[in-house]
N, C-alpha and C positions, 0 to 999 in steps of 0.2 A: 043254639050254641054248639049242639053238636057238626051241624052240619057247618059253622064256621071252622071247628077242626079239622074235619074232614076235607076240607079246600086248602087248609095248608098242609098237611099232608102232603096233597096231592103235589101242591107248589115247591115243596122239599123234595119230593123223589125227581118231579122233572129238572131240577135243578142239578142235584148230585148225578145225572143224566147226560146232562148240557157238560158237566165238570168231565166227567169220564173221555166221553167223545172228544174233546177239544185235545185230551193228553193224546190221545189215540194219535189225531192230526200231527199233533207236534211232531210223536217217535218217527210217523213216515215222513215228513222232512226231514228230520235228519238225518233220514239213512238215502236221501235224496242229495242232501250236501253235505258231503264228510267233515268231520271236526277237520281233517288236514289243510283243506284250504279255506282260511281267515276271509275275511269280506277286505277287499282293498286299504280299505282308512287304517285298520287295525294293522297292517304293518310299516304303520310311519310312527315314530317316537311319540310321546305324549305331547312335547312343548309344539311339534308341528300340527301334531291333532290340534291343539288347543288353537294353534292360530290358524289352520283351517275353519274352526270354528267359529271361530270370532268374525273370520273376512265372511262364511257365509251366512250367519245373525248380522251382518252388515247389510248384506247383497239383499236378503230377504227381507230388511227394512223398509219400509216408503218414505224415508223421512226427505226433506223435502231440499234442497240442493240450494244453498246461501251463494248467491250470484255476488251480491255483492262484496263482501270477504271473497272472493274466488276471483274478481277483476282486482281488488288491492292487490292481491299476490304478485300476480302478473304485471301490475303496475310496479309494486316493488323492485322485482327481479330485471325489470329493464332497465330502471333506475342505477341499481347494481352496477351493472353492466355498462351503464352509459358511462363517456370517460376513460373506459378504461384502453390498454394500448394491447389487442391482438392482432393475428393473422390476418380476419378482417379488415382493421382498420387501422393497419399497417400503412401502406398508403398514402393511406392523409395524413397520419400522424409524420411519418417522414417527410413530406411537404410541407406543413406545419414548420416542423423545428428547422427546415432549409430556409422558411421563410424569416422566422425569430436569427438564422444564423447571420441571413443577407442582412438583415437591419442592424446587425451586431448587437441584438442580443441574448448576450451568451449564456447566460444564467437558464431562460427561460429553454433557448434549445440544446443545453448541456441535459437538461430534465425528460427531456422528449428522448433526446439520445442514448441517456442509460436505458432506457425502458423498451429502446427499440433492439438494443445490441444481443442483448439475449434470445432474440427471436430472430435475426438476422447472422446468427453464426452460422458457416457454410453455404450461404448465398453471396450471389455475385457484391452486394452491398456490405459486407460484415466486414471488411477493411475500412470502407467510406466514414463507415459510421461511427468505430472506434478511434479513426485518426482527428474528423469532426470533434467527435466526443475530448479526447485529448486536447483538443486547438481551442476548443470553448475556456476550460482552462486556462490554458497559458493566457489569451488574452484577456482573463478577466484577472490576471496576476494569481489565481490559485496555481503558483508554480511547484508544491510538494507532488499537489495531484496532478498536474500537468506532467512533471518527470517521471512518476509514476504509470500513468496510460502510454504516458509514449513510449518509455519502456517498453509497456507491456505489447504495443504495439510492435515493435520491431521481434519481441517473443513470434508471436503468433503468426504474423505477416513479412517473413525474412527476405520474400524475392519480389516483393512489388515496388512499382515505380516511388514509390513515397517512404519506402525504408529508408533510406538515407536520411532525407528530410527531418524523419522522424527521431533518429537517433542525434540528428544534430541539434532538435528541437530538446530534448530531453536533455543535452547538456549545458544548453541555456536556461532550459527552465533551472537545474541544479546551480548553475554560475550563480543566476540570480536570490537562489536559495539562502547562497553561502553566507552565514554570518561574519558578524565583524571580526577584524582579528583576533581580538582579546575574546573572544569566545570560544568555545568548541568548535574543532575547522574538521568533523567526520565528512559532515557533504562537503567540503571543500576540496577533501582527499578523493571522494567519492567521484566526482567531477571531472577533478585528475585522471584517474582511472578509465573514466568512460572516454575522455577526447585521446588518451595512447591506444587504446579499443578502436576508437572510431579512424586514427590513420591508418592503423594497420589493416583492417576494412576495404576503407576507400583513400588508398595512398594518393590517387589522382582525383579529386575531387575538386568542386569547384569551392567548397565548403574549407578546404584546410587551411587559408591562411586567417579564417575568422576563429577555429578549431586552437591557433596555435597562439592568436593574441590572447583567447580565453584563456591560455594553457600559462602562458606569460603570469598574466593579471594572479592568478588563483595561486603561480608558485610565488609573488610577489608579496602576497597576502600570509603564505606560509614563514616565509620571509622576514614581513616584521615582523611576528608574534613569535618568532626566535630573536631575531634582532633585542625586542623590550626586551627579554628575558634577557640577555647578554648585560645589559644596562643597568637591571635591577639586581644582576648576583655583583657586578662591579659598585653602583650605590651603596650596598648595604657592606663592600668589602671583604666579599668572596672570593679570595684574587687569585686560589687555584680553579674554582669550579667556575670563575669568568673564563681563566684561558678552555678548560675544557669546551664548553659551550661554544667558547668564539672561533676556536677551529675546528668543532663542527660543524659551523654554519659553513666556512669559508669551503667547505668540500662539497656542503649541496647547493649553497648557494652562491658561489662565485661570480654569478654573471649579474646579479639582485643589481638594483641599484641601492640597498643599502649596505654592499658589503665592502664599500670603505667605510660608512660610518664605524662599522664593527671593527676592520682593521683598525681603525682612530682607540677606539673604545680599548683594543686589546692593548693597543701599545702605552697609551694611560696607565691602564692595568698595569703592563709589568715595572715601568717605571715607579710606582706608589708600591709595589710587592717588594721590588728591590730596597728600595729608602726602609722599608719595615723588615728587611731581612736582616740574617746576624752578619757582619762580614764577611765571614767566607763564603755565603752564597748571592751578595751583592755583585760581585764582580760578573757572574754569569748571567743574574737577570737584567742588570743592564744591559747588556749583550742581546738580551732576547728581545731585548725595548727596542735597539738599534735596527735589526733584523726585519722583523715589524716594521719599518717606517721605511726600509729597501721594500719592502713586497708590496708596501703603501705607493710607493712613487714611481716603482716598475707598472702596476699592473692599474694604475689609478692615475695617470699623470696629469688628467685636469682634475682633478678633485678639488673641494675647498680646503681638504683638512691636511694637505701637506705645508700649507703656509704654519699651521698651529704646529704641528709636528716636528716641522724645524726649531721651533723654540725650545719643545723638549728633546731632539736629538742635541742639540747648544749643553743644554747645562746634564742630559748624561752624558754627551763626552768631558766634562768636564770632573765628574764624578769620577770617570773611569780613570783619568791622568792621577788624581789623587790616591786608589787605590792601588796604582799601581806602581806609584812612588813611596808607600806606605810599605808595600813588598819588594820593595829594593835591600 
């Protein structure tokens, strides 16, 4: 027994031994590497330490590398990619939609076209492909969007061979736009607008007298949907704001072909205004009835409606003898 303590002991003092010498060790490295300069890792932030640490508990892992999840991936991402319209496959896809444009169909290569034009601005193509892109449109009758690219087309591309074209194209597609009279005529004015644009442009074109029937057509449209209005304030016997209305048509629209109808229409007018007036302003609007039916037969002389008008210039001069025997 004794001699068992005696070995621990001994096994205690060697230890507290071992303890001393190891500090000893310690204090001379440190005065080997000063506290001033850190070991590398220790002056990067925590969250980079951390994922330092992570990627290399990764690195030093053997874990075993899943081939197949690693070929899906890459099968994915071609997948991806397949279809789609780059710089790559530029190219084809623009021979593609030439080839959908030559069979005319335009839908299919309008689709190719948007998709190309953005990758093709500032190459020799970027005109081509926008004017294309526009033309697929108009002949698939999407003429808002048709008026619209080519518009835009003549923005972007002012001095090439197909400007012209282009701006003549955009005011056909709006012509065609234009709804019917009795509707809202904003593209119809709109329309207007771009073919006085487009002669002053190109005054010499071989384009202006198709420019100028549109132009015809569209104020003729403006035309009657002033004309009805003339008709329906005279229906309902509105017999000052009929004349208002009916000589301002006769100012924009004198050359219409419906502007004897309106003459007709005014001179009704004043004849039925007159018959409802108190006498003393009888005698004047007769007068204005008569007036009316000279500017009818001056400036309308085949017209149908001077035959009718003679019947009512008949019985107001007949009106006018009577008041004017009445102020004797």
């Amino acid at each position: 027994m004794k001699k068992n303590r005696k070995i621990d002991f001994i096994l205690l003092i060697f230890l507290i031994l071992c303890l001393t010498l190891g500090d000893a060790s310690a204090a001379t490295n440190e005065d080997f590497y000063p506290k001033t300069n850190p070991s590398p890792l220790q002056s990067f932030s925590p969250s980079i330490l951390q994922s330092f640490n992570s990627y290399t508990a990764n690195e030093t892992t053997n874990a075993p590398i899943d081939i197949k999840n690693k070929n899906k991936k890459q099968k994915t991402t071609k997948t991806k990619n397949k279809g789609k319209v780059n710089f790559d496959s530029f190219k084809q896809y623009y021979e593609k939609a030439m080839g959908y444009y030559d069979k005319k169909a335009y839908i299919s290569a309008a689709r190719i076209f948007e998709e190309l034009y953005p990758l093709s601005i500032g190459t020799p193509l970027g005109d081509t492909i926008l004017f294309l892109f526009a033309d697929c449109y108009y002949h698939n009758h999407d003429y808002q969007m048709a008026a619209f690219h080519f518009k835009d087309y003549t923005r972007r591309y002012p001095g090439t061979e197909r400007t012209e074209l282009a701006a003549l194209n955009a005011i056909k597609s709006m012509y065609y736009n234009s709804p019917d009279y009795n509707l809202d005529q904003f593209v119809t004015l709109l329309a207007i607008d771009e073919v006085n644009l487009f002669i002053q442009q190109y005054p010499y074109s071989k384009y202006i007298e198709e420019c100028n029937d549109i132009l015809d057509e569209m104020r003729n449209k403006l035309a009657k949907k002033d004309m009805e209005l003339v008709k329906m304030y005279y229906d309902i016997g509105y017999f000052e704001a009929t004349q208002i209305i009916a000589r301002n048509f006769m100012k924009s629209y004198s050359s219409s072909k419906y502007a004897p109808e309106v003459l007709f229409i005014l001179m009704k007018n004043n004849y039925d205004f007159a018959r409802r007036s108190v006498d003393s302003k009888k005698y004047f609007r007769f007068k204005d009835c008569l007036e009316t039916f000279e500017t009818l037969q001056l400036q309308y002389p085949e017209s149908n409606f001077i035959a009718e008008g003679k019947k009512i210039v008949a019985e107001v001069e007949n009106q006018i003898k009577k008041l004017e025997e009445n102020n004797k």
